[in-house]
N, CA, C and O atoms as CSV, one atom per row, in Angstrom:
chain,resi,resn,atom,element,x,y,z
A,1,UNK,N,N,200.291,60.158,118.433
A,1,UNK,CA,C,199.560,61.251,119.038
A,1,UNK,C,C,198.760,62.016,117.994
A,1,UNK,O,O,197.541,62.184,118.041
A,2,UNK,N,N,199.512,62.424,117.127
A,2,UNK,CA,C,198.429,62.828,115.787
A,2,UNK,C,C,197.306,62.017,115.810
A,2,UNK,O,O,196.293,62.328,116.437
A,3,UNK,N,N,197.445,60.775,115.029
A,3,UNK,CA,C,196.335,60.213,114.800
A,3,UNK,C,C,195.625,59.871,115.788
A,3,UNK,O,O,194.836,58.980,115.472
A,4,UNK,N,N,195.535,60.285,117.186
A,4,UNK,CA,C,194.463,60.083,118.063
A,4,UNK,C,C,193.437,61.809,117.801
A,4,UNK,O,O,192.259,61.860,117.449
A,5,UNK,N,N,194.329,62.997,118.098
A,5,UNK,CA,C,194.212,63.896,117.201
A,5,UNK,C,C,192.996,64.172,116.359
A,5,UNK,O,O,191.905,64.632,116.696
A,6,UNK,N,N,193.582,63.656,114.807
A,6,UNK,CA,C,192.865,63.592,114.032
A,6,UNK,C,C,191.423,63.056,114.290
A,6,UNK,O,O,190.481,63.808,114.043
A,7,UNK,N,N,191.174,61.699,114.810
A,7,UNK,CA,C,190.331,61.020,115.117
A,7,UNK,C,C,189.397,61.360,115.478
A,7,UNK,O,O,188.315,61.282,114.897
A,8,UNK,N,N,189.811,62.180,117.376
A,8,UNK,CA,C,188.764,63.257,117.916
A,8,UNK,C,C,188.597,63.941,116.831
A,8,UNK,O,O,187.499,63.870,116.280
A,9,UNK,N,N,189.439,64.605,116.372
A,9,UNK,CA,C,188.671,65.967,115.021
A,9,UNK,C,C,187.362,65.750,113.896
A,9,UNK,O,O,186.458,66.456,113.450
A,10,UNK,N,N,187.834,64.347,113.728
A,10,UNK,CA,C,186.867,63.743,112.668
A,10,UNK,C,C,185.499,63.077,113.298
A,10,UNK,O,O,184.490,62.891,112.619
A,11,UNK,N,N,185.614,62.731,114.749
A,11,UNK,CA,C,184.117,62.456,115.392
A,11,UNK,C,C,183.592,63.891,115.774
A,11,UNK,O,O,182.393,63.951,115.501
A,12,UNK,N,N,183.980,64.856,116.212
A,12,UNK,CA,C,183.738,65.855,116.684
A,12,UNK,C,C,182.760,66.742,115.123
A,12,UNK,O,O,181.644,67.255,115.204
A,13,UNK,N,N,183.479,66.675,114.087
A,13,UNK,CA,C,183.114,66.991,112.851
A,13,UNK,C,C,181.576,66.509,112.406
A,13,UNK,O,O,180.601,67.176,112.058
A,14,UNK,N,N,181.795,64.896,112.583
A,14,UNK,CA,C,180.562,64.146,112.756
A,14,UNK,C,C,179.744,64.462,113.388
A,14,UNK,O,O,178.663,64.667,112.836
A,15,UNK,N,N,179.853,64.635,114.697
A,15,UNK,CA,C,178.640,64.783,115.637
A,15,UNK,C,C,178.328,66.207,115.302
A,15,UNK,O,O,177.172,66.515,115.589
A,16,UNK,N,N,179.336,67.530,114.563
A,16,UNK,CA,C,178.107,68.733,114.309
A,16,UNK,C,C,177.374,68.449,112.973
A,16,UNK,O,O,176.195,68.739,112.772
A,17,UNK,N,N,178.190,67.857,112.090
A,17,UNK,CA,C,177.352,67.281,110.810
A,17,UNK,C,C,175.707,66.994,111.576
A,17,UNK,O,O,174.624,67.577,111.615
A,18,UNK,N,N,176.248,65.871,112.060
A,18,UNK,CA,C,174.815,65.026,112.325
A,18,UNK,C,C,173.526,66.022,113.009
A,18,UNK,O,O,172.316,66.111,112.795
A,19,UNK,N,N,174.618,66.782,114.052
A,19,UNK,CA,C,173.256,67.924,114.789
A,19,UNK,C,C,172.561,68.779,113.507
A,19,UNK,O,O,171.346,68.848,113.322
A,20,UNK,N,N,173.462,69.336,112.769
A,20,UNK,CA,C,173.123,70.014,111.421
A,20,UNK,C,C,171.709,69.679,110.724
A,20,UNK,O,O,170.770,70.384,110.352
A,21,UNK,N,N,171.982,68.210,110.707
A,21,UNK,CA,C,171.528,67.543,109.303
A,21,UNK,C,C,170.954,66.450,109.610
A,21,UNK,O,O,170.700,65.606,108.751
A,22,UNK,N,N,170.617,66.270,111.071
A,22,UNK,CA,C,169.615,64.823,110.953
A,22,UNK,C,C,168.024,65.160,110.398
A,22,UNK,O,O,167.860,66.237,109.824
A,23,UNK,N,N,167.238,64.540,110.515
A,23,UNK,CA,C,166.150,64.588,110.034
A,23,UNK,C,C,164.879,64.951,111.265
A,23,UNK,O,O,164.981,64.367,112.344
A,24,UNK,N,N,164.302,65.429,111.158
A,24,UNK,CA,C,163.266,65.667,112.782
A,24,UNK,C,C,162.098,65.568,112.160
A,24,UNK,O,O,161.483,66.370,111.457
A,25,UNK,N,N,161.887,64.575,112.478
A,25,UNK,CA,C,159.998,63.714,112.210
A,25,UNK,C,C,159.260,64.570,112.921
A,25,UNK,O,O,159.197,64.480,114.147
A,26,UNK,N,N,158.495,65.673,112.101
A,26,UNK,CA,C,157.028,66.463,112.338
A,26,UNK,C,C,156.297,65.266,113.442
A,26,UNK,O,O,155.685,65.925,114.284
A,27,UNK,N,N,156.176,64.076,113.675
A,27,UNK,CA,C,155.081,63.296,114.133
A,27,UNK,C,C,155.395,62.745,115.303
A,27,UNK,O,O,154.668,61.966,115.920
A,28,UNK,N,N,156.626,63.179,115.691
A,28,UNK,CA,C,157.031,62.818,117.454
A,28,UNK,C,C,157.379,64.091,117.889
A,28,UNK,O,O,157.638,64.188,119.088
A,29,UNK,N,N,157.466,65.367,117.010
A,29,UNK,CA,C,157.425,66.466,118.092
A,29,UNK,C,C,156.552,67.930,117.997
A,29,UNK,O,O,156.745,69.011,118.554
A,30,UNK,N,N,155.427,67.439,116.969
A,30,UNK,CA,C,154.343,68.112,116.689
A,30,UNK,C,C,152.773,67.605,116.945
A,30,UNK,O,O,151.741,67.519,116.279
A,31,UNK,N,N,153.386,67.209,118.860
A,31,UNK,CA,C,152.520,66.668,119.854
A,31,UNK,C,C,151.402,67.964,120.531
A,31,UNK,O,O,151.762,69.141,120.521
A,32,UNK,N,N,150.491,67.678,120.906
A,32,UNK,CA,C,149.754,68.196,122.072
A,32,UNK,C,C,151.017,68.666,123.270
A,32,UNK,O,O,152.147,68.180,123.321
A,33,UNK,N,N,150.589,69.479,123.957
A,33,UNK,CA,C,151.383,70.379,124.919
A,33,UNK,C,C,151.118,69.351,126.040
A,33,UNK,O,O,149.969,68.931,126.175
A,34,UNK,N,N,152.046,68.946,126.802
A,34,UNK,CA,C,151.500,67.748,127.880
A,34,UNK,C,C,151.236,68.601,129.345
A,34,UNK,O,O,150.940,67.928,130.332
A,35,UNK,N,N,151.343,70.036,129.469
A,35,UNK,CA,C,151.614,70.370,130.607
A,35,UNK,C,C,150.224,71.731,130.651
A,35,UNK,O,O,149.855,72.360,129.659
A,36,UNK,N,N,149.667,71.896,132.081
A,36,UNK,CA,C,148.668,72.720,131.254
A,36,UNK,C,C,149.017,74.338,132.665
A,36,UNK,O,O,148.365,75.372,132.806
A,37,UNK,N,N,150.195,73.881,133.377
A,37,UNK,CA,C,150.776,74.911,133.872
A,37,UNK,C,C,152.222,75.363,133.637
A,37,UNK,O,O,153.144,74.570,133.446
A,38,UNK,N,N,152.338,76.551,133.662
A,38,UNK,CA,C,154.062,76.677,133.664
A,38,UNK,C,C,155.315,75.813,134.523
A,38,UNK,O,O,155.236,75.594,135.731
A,39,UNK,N,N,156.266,75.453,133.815
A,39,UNK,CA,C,157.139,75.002,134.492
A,39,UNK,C,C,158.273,74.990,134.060
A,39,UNK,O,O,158.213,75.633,133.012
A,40,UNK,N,N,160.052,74.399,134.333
A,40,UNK,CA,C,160.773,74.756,133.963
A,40,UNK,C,C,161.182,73.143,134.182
A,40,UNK,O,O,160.894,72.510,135.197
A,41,UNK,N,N,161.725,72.741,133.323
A,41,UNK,CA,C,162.996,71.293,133.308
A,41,UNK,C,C,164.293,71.301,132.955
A,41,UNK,O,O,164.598,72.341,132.370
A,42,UNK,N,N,164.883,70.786,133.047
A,42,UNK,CA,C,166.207,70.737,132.827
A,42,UNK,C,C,166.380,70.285,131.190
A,42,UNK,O,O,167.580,70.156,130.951
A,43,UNK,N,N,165.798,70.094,130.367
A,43,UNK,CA,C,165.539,69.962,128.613
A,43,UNK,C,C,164.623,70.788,128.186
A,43,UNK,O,O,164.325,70.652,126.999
A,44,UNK,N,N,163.830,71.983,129.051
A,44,UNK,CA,C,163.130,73.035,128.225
A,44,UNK,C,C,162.313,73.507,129.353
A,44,UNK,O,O,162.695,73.473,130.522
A,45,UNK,N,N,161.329,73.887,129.010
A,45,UNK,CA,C,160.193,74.692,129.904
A,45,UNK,C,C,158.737,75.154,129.223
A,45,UNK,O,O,158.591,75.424,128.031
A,46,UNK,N,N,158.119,75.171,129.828
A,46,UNK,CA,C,156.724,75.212,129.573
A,46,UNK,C,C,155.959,76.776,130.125
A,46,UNK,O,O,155.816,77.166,131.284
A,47,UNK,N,N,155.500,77.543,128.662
A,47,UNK,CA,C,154.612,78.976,129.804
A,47,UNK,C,C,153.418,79.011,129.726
A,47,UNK,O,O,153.232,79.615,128.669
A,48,UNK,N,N,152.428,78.758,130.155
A,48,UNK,CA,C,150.839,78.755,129.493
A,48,UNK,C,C,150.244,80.259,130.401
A,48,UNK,O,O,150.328,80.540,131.597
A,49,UNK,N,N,149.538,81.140,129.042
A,49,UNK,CA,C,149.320,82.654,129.160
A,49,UNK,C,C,147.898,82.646,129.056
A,49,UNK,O,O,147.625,82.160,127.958
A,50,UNK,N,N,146.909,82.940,129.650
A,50,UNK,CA,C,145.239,83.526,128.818
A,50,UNK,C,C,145.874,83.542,127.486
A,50,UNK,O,O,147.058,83.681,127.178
A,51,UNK,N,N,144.388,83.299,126.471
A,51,UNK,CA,C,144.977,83.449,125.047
A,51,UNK,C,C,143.521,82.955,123.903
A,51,UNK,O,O,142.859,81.918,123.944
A,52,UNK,N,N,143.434,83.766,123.255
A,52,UNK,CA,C,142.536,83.132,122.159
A,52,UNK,C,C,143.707,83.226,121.072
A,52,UNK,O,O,144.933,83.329,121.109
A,53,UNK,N,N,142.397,83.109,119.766
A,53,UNK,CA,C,143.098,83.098,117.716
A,53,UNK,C,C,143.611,84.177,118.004
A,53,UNK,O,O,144.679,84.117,117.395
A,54,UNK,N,N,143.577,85.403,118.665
A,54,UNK,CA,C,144.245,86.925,117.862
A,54,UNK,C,C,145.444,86.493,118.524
A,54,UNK,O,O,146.406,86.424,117.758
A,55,UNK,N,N,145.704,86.143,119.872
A,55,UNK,CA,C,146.548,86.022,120.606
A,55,UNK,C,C,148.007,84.692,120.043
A,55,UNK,O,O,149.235,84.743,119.979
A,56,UNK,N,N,147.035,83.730,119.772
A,56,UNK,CA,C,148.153,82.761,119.013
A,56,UNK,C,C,148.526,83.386,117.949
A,56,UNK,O,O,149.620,82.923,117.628
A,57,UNK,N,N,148.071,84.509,116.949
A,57,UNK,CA,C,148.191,84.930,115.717
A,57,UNK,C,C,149.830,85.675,116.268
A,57,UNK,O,O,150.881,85.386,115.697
A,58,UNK,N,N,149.766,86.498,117.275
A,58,UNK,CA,C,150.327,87.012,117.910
A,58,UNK,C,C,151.553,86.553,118.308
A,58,UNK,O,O,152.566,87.224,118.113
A,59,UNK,N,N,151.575,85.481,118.845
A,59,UNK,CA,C,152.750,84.533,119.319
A,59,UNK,C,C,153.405,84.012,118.074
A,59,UNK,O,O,154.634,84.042,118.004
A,60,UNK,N,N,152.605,83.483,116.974
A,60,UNK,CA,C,153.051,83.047,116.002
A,60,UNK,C,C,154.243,84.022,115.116
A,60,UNK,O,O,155.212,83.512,114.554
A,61,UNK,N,N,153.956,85.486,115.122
A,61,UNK,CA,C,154.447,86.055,114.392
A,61,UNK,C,C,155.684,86.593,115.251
A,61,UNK,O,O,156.620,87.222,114.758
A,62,UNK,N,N,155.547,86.222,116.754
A,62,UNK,CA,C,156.685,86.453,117.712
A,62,UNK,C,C,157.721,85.695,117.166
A,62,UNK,O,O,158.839,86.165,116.952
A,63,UNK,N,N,157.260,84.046,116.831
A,63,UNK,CA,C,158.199,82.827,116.788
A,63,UNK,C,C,158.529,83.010,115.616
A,63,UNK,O,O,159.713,82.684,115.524
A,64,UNK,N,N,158.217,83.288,114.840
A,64,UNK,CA,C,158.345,83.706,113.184
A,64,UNK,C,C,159.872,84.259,113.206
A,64,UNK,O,O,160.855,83.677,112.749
A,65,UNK,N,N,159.825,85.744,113.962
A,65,UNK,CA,C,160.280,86.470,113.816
A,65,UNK,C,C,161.966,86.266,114.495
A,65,UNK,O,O,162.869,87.101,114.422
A,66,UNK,N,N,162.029,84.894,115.153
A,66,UNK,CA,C,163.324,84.677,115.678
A,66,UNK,C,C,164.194,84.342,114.990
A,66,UNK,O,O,164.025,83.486,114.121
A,67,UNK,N,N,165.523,85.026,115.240
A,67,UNK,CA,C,166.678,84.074,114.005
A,67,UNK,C,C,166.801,82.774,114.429
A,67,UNK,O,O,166.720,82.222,115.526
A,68,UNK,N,N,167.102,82.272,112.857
A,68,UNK,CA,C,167.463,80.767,112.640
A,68,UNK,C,C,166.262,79.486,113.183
A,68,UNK,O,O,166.498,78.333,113.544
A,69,UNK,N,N,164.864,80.255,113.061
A,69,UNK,CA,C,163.580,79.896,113.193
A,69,UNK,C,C,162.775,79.437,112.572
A,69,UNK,O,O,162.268,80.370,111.949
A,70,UNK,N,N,161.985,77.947,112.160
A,70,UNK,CA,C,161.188,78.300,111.156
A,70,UNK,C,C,159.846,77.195,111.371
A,70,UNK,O,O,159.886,76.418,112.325
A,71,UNK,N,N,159.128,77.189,110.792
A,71,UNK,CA,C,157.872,76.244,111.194
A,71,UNK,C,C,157.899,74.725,110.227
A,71,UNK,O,O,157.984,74.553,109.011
A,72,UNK,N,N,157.796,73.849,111.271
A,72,UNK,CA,C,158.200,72.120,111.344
A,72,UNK,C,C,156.637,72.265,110.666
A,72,UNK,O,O,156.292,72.687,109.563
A,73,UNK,N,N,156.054,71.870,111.511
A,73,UNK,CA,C,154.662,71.846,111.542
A,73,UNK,C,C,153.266,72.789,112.112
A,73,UNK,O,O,153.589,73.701,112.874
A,74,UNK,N,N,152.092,72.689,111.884
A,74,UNK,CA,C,150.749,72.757,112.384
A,74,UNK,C,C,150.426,74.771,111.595
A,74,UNK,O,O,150.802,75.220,110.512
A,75,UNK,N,N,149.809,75.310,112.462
A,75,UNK,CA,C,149.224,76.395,111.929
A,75,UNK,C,C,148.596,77.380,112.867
A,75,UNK,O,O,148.179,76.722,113.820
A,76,UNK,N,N,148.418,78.246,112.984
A,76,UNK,CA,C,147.212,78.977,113.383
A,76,UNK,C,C,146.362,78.643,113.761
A,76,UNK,O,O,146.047,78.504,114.943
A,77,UNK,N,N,145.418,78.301,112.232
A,77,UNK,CA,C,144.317,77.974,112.187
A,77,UNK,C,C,143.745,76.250,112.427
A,77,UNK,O,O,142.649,75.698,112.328
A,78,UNK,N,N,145.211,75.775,112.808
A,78,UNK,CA,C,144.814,74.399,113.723
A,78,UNK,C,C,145.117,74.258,114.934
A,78,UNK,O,O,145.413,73.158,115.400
A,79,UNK,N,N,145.092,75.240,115.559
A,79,UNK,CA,C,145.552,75.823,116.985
A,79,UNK,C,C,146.563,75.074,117.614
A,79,UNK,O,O,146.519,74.762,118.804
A,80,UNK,N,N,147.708,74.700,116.644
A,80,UNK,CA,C,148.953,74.250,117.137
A,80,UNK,C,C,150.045,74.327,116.352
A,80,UNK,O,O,149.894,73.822,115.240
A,81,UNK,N,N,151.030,74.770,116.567
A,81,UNK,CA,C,152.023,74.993,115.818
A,81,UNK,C,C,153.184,74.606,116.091
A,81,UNK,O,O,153.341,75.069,117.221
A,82,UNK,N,N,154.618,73.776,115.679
A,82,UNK,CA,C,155.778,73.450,116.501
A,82,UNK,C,C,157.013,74.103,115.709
A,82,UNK,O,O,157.170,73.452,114.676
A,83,UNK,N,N,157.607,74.766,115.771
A,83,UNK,CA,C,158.823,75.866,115.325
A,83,UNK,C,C,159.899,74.696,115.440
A,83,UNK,O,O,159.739,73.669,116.099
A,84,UNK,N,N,161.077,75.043,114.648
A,84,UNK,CA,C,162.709,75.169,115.524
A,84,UNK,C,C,163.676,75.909,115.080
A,84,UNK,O,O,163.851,76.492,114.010
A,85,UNK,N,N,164.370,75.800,116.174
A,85,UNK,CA,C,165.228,77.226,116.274
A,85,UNK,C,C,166.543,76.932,116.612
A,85,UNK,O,O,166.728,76.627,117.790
A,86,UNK,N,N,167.156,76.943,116.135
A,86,UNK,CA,C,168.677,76.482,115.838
A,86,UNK,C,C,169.545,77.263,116.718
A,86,UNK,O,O,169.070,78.397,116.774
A,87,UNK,N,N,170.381,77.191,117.282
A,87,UNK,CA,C,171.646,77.683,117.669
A,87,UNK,C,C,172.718,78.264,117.144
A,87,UNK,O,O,173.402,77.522,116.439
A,88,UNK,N,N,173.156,79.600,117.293
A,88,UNK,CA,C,174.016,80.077,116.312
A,88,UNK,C,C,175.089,79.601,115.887
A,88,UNK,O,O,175.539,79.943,114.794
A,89,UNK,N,N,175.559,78.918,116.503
A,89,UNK,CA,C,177.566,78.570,116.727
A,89,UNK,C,C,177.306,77.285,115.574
A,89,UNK,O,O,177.836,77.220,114.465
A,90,UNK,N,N,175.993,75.943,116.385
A,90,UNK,CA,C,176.620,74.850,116.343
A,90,UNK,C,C,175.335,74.185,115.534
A,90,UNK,O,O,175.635,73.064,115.125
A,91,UNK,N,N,174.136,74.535,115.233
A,91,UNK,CA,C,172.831,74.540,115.180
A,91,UNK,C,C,172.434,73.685,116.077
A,91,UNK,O,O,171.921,72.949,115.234
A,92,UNK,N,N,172.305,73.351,116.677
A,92,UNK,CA,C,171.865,72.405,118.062
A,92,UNK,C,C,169.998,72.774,117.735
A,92,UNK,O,O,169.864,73.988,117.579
A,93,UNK,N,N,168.863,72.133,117.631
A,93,UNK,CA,C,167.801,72.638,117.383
A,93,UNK,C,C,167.062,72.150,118.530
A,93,UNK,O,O,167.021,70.978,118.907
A,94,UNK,N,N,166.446,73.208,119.085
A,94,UNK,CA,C,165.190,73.078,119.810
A,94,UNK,C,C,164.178,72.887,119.271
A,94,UNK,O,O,164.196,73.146,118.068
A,95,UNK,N,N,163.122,72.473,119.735
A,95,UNK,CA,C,161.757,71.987,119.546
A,95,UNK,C,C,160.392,73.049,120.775
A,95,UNK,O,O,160.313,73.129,122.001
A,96,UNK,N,N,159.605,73.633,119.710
A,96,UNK,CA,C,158.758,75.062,120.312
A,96,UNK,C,C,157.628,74.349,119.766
A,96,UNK,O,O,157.669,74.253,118.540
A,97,UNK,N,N,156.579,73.794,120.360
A,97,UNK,CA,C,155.368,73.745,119.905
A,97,UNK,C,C,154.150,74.871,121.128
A,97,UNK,O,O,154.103,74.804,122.357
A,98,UNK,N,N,153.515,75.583,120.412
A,98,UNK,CA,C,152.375,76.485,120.975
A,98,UNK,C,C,150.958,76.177,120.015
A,98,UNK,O,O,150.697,76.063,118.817
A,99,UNK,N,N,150.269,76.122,121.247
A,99,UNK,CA,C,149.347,75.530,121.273
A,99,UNK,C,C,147.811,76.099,122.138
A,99,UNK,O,O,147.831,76.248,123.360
A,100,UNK,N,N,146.614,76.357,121.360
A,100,UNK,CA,C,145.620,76.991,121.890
A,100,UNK,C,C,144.441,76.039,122.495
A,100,UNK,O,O,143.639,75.513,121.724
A,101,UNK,N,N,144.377,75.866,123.710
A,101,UNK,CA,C,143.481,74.627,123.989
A,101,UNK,C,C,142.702,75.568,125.628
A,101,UNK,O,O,143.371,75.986,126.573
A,102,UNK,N,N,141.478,75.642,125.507
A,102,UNK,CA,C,140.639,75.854,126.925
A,102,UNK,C,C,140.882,78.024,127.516
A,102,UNK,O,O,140.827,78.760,128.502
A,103,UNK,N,N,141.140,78.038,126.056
A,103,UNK,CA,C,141.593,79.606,126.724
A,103,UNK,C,C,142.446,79.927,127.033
A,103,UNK,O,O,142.554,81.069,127.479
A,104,UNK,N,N,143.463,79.100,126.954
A,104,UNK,CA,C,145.417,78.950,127.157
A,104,UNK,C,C,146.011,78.905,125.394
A,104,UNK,O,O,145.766,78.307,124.346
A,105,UNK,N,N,146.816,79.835,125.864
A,105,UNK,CA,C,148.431,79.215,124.841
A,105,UNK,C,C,149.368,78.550,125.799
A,105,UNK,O,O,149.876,78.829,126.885
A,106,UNK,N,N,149.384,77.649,125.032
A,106,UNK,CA,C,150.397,77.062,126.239
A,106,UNK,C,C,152.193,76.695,125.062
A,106,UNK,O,O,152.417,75.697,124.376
A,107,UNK,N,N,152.913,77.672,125.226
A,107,UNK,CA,C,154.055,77.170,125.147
A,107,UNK,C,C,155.202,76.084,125.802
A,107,UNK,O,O,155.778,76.218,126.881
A,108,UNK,N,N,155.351,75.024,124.870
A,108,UNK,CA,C,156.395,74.137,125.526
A,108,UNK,C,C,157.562,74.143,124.573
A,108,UNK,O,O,157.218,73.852,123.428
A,109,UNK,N,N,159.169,74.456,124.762
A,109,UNK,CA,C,160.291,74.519,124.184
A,109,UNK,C,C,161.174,73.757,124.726
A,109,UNK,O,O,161.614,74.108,125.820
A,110,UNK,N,N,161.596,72.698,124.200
A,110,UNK,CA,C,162.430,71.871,124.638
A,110,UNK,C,C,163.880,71.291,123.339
A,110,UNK,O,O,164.140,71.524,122.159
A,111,UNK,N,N,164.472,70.472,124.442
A,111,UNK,CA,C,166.124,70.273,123.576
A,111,UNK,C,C,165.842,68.793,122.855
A,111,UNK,O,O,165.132,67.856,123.221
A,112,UNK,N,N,166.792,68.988,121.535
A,112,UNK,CA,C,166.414,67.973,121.099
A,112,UNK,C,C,167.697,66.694,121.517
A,112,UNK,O,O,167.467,65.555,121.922
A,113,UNK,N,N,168.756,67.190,121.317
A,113,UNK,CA,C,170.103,66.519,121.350
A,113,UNK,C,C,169.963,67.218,123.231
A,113,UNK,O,O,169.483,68.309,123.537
A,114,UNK,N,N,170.574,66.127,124.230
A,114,UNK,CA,C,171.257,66.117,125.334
A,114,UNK,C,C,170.483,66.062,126.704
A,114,UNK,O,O,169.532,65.287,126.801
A,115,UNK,N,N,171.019,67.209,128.238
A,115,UNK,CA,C,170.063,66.130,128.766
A,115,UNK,C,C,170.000,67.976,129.417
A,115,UNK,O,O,168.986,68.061,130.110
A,116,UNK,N,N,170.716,69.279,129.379
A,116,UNK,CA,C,170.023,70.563,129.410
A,116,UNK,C,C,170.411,71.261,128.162
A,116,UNK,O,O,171.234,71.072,127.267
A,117,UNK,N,N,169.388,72.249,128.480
A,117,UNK,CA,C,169.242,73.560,127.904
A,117,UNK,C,C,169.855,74.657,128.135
A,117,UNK,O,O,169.729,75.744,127.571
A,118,UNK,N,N,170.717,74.256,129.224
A,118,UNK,CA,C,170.917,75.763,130.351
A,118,UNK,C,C,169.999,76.750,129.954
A,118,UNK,O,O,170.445,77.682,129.285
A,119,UNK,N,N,168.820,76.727,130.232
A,119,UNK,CA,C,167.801,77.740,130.495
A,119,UNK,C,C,167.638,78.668,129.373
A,119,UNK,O,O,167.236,79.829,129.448
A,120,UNK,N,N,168.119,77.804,127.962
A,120,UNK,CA,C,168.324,78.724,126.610
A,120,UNK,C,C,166.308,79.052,126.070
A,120,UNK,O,O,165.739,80.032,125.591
A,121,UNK,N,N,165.821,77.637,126.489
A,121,UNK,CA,C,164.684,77.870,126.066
A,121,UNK,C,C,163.542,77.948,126.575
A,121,UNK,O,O,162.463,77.844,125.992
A,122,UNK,N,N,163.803,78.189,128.009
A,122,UNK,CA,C,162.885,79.308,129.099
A,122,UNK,C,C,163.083,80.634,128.861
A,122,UNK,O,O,162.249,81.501,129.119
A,123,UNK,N,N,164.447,80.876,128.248
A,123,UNK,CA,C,164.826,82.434,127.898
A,123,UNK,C,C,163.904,82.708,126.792
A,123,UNK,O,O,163.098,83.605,127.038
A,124,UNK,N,N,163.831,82.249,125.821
A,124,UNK,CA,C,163.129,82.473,124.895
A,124,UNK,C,C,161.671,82.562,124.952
A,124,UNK,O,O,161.150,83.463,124.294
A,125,UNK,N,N,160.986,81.837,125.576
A,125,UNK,CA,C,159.934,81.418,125.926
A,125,UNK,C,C,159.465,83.168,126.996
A,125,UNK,O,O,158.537,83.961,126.836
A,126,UNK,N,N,160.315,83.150,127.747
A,126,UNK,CA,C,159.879,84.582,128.065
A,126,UNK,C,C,160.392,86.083,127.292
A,126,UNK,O,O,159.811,87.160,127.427
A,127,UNK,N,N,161.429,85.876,126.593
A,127,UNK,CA,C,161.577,86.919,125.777
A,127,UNK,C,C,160.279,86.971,124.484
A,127,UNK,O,O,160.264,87.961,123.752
A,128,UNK,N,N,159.394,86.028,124.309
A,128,UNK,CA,C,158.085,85.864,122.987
A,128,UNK,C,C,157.128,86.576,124.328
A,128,UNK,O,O,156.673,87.690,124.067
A,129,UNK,N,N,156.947,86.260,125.104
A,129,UNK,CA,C,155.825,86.583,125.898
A,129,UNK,C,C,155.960,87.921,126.519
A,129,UNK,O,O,154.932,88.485,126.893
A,130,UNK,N,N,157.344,88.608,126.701
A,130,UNK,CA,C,157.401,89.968,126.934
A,130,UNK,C,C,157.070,91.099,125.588
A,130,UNK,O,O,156.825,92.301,125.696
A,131,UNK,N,N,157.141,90.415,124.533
A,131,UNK,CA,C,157.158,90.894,123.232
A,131,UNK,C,C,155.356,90.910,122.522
A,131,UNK,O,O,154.914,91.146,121.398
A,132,UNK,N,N,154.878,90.629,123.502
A,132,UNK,CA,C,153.721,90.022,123.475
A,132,UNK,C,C,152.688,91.141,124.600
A,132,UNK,O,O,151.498,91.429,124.728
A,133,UNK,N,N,153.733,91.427,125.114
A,133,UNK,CA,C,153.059,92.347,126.377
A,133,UNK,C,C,153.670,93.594,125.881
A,133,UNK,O,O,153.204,94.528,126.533
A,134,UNK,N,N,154.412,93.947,125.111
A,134,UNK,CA,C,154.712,95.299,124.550
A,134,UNK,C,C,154.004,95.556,123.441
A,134,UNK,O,O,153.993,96.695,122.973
A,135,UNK,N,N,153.319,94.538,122.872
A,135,UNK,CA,C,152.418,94.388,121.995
A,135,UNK,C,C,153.043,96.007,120.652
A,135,UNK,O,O,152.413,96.228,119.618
C-alpha cells in the first residue's frame, strides 16, 4: 500500500514539475486572434472592444500589470501581443494574445494544459476591460 502511495506522489510531483517547466513555443501560440466577435469556450474566451494604438497601449499595461504575468511574445507596436499568466497554487499557464486588427482589440485567453478553464480566463479578460473603462 505504501508503495502504490508513493508512486501516485511521485507522478503527481511530475505532472506539477512538468506544468511548471515545460517549454511554450512563442510560434503556436503567438497566432492571429481567430475570432472577430466575443465569445466564451470551455478552454478560454474571446472579448473584442473598439480600439486603436492608445487603446492597445492601454490594455497592454492592464496585462502587464497582472500577477504572475509576463510577455511570451509580439508588442505594441506590432499590434499583437501574447502574455502568460500562471496560476497561483500550481502554475497551470494560460495563453492571452491581444491583438489590434480593423479598429478592434480583440482579446483571446485560453488554457494551455486540459479541456476547462472554469471561466478563470473570461474572468480576467473582463476584469482588463473594466480596468480599462475606469481608465
Amino acid at each position: 500500500m505504501r508503495m502504490g502511495a508513493l508512486v501516485v506522489a511521485l507522478l503527481l510531483l511530475f505532472g506539477l514539475g512538468y506544468v511548471r517547466l515545460a517549454p511554450i513555443n512563442p510560434a503556436r501560440w503567438h497566432q492571429p486572434v481567430p475570432h472577430a466577435q466575443s465569445s466564451d469556450f470551455a478552454s478560454g474566451a474571446v472579448r473584442v472592444i473598439p480600439g486603436d494604438a492608445e487603446v492597445m497601449q492601454q490594455v497592454d499595461a492592464v496585462l502587464r500589470a497582472l500577477p504572475r504575468t509576463h510577455v511570451l511574445a509580439g508588442s505594441v507596436a506590432a499590434g499583437r501581443i501574447t502574455y502568460v499568466t500562471r496560476s497561483a497554487v500550481f502554475g497551470f499557464p494560460d495563453m492571452t494574445t491581444v491583438e489590434l486588427r480593423d479598429g478592434q482589440i480583440r482579446l483571446f485567453a485560453r488554457l494551455r494544459f486540459g479541456a476547462s478553464d472554469l471561466g478563470v480566463n473570461r474572468k480576467r479578460l473582463e476584469r482588463a476591460i473594466a480596468a480599462l473603462q475606469r481608465g
